[in-house]
FIKOL-704560 format. One record per residue (C-alpha): z, y negated, x negated. Coordinates in steps of 0.001 Angstrom, whole numbers, plus 500000, padded with zeros to 6 digits. Last residue first. Example, Ala and Ser with C-alpha at 12.3 -4.5 7.8 and 13.67 -1.06 7.14 Angstrom:
BEGIN
507140501060486330 507800504500487700 
END
This chain:
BEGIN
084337767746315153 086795769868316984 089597767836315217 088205765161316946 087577766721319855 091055767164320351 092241763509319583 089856762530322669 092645763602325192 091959761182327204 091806762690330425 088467761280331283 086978761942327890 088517765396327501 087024765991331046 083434764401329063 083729766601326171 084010769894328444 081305769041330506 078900768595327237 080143772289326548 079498773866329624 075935771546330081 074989772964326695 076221776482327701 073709776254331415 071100774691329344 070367777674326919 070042776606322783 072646779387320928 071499783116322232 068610782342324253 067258780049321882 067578782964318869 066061785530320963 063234783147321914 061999782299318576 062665785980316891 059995786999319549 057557784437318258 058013785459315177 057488788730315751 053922788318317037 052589785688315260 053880788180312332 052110790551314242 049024788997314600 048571788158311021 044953786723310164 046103783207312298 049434783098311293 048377783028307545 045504780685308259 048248778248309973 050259778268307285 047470777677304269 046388774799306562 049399773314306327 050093774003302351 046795772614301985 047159769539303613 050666768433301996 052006765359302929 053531767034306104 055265769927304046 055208772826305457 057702775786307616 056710778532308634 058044780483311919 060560781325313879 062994783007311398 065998781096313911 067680779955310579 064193778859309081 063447776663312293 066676775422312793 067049774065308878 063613772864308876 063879770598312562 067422769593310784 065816767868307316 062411768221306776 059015768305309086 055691770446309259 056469772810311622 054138775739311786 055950777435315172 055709780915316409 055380781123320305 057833783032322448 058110780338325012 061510779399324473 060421779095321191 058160776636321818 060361775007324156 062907774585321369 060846773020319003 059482770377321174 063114769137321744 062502767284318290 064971767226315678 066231763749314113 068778764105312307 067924761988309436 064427760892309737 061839761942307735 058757760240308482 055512762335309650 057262764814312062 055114767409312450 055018770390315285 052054772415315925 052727776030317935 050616778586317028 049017781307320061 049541778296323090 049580779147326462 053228778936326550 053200775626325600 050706774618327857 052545777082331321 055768775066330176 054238771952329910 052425771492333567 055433770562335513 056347767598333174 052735766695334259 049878766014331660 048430763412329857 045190763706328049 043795767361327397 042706766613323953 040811769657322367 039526769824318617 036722773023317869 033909770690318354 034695768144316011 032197765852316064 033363763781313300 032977760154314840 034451762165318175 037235763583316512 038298760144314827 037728757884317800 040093760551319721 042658760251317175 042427756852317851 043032756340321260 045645758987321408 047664756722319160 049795754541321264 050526757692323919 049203760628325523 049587764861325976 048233767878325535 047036768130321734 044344771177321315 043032772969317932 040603775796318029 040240778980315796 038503782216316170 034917780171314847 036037779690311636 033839777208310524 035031773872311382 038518774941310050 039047772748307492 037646769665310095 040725770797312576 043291770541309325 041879767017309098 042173765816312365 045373767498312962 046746764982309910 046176762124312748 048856763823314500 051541761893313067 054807762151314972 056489759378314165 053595757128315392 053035758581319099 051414760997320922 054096762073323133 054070766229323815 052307769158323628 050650770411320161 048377773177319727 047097775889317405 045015777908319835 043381781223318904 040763781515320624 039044783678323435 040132781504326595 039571778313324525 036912776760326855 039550774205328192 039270775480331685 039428779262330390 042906778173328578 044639776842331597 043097779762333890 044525782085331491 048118781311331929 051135781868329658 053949781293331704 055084784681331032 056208783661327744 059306781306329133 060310777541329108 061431777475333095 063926780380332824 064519779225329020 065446776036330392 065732774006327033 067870772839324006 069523770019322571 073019770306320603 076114768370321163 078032767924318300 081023766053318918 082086762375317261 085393760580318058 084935757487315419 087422757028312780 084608757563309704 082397754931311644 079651754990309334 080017757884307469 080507759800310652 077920758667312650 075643759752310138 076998763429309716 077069764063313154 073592762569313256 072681765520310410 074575768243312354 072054767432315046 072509766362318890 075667763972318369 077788762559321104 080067760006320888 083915759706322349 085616756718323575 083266754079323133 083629750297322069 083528751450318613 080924753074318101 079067750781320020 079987747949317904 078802750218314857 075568750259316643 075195746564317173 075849745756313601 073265747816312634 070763746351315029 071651743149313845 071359743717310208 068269745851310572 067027743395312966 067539740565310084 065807742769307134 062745742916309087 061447746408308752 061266747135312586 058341750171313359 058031750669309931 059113754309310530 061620754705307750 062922751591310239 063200752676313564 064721755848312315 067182754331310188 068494751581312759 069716753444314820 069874757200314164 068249759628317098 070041761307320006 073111759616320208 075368759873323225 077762757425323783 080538758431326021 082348755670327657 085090755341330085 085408753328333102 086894749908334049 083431749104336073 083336745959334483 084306746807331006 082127749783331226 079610748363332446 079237745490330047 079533748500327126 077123750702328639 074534747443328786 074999746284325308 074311750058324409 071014750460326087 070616748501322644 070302751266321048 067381752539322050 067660755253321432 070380755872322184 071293757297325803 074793756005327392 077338758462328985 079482756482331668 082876757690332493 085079757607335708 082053755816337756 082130753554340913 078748754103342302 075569752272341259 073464749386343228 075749746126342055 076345747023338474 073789748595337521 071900746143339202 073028743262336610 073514745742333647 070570747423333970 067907744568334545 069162743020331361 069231746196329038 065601747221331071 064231743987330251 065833744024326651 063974747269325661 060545746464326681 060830742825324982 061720744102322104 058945746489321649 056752743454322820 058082741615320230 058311743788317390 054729745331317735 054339748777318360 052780748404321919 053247751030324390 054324748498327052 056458747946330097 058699745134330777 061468747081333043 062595746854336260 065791749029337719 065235752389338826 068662754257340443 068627758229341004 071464759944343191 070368763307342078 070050766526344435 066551767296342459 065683763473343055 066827760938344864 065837757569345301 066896754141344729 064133752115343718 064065748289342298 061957745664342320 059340747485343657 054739746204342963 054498749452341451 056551752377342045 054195754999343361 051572753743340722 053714754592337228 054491751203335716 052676750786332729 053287752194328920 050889755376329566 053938757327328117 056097756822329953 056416753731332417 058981755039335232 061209752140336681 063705751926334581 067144754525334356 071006754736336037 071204758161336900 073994759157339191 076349762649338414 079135763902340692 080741766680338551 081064770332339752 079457772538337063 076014772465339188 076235768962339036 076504769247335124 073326771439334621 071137768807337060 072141766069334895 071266768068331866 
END
């Protein structure tokens, strides 16, 4: 998006930690730094320190976001550029203590873009279910609310949210999407699938963090349905807290038709994603307004999704016709899905196609970036009024 908005004519500098996702350590090119100032793709790019970790736990999870809210706000505002308006990523929210101490001290405006409910999502989760975090943490956000000038939604269902909470609050919808140059079918490449043996199968795969919300355990069951069908294979591309695991799980069970890649590139997901046949997406919690980017490279890559997930992801995925949509707590439904899609070519087929046509038309970078720009001159000139009525 950064990118998207220089090319629109606005000076953009990242402020962001030292890179640590998803192995939850400090990537080996920046170990052993303080800090790094570098640029990258015609960014101005600014890495403060960070306490790294992948663990669940409250502490260390609190610890990991408090380093970088501390570190931020004391380089931030030595190492970045004077600013006319900052936009501030949530989660986690409490990047927000850091937007807001800019801010003041940089006299700038403040967007505050919201990607995922705070404290909702952390706790349906169980990730914090401590009664006094939720109090703080929703305390926090409504401070946030209020100490920016506009906020930025990327669901209907976070619109919604923010609304009901801060019913005066200057809220625009502001939805995600993908490169569809980048994210495209004729990435599809047969040297990816002959190295993971899978060159003749039909692969129902997952790319992305392997984390708790997302619950991939449930692939180890649908993988064990189809032990027998020999057209079939499963494969996850990616890593996180509960890769360990899953792989304990496929190996106890000898699954032989169940891939796992391990990490890959940023570069290396669009030619996976297109070399899927079934896209995999589950959400295991419902969270309101939460809706995964994942679903809009898969489209973007013409390949028909089984998304088991409610709320927004649903919504999308049965407006675009892109593919079938489950219930997560429902095995057989899931694996009735994916059999479906895997006996019907053409539906595979035309789904996938109805995927892409509908990503082009609503979900393209370039319009995003358009309409994000558009929000943050309204910011600057403030004439935040407008959007509101907009919203």
């Amino acid at each position: 998006m950064a990118t998207w908005l220089e090319r629109r004519g606005f000076q953009v500098e990242v402020l962001t930690a030292l890179p640590n996702y998803p192995q939850g350590r400090i990537h080996d090119d920046y170990r052993r730094r303080l800090y790094v100032v570098e640029e990258l793709q015609g960014l101005r790019v600014v890495r403060t320190p960070v306490y790294p970790s992948r663990d669940a736990g409250l502490v260390k999870r609190m610890a990991n976001y408090l380093s970088f809210v501390a570190s931020s706000m004391f380089f931030g505002l030595f190492l970045t550029r004077r600013a006319d308006v900052i936009i501030c990523e949530s989660p986690p929210l409490f990047l927000g203590i850091s937007a807001v101490f800019l801010k003041v001290f940089k006299r700038c405006r403040l967007i505050f873009n919201v990607s995922d409910l705070w404290p909702e999502s952390a706790s349906r989760m169980g990730v914090h279910d401590r009664k006094f975090f939720i109090w703080l943490a929703t305390k926090l956000e409504r401070a946030c609310y209020r100490a920016s000038d506009a906020a930025t939604a990327q669901s209907p269902g976070i619109v919604r949210g923010i609304q009901q909470k801060q019913p005066d609050a200057v809220v625009e919808l502001i939805p995600n999407g993908c490169d569809c140059e980048t994210f495209h079918p004729d990435r599809r490449n047969e040297d990816f699938r002959r190295q993971h043996g899978v060159e003749e199968k039909i692969v129902v795969g997952y790319a992305g963090l392997v984390g708790l919300a997302q619950g991939l355990n449930i692939l180890i069951e649908l993988a064990e349905q189809f032990r027998d069908d020999d057209r079939v294979s499963f494969l996850i591309a990616g890593d996180g807290p509960e890769r360990e695991q899953i792989e304990l799980e496929m190996r106890s069970r000898n699954l032989q038709n169940f891939i796992f890649t391990g990490w890959m590139s940023k570069q290396d997901m669009p030619r996976t994603v297109a070399s899927f046949d079934i896209a995999f997406i589950p959400l295991r919690y419902f969270i309101p307004g939460a809706l995964p980017s994942k679903i809009y490279e898969a489209m973007a890559s013409q390949v028909p999704i089984v998304l088991a997930a409610e709320g927004d992801p649903r919504e999308l995925l049965l407006r675009a016709e892109a593919g079938v949509a489950v219930n997560y707590n429902d095995p057989d439904e899931i694996v009735t899905a994916i059999r479906r899609l895997v006996d019907e070519s053409a539906l595979r087929k035309q789904l996938g196609i109805n995927g892409r046509e509908y990503v082009l038309q609503h979900h393209q970078r370039p319009a995003i970036a358009a309409k994000l720009g558009s929000v943050i001159e309204s910011v600057v000139e403030g004439n935040t009024p407008d959007l509101k009525r907009a919203a």
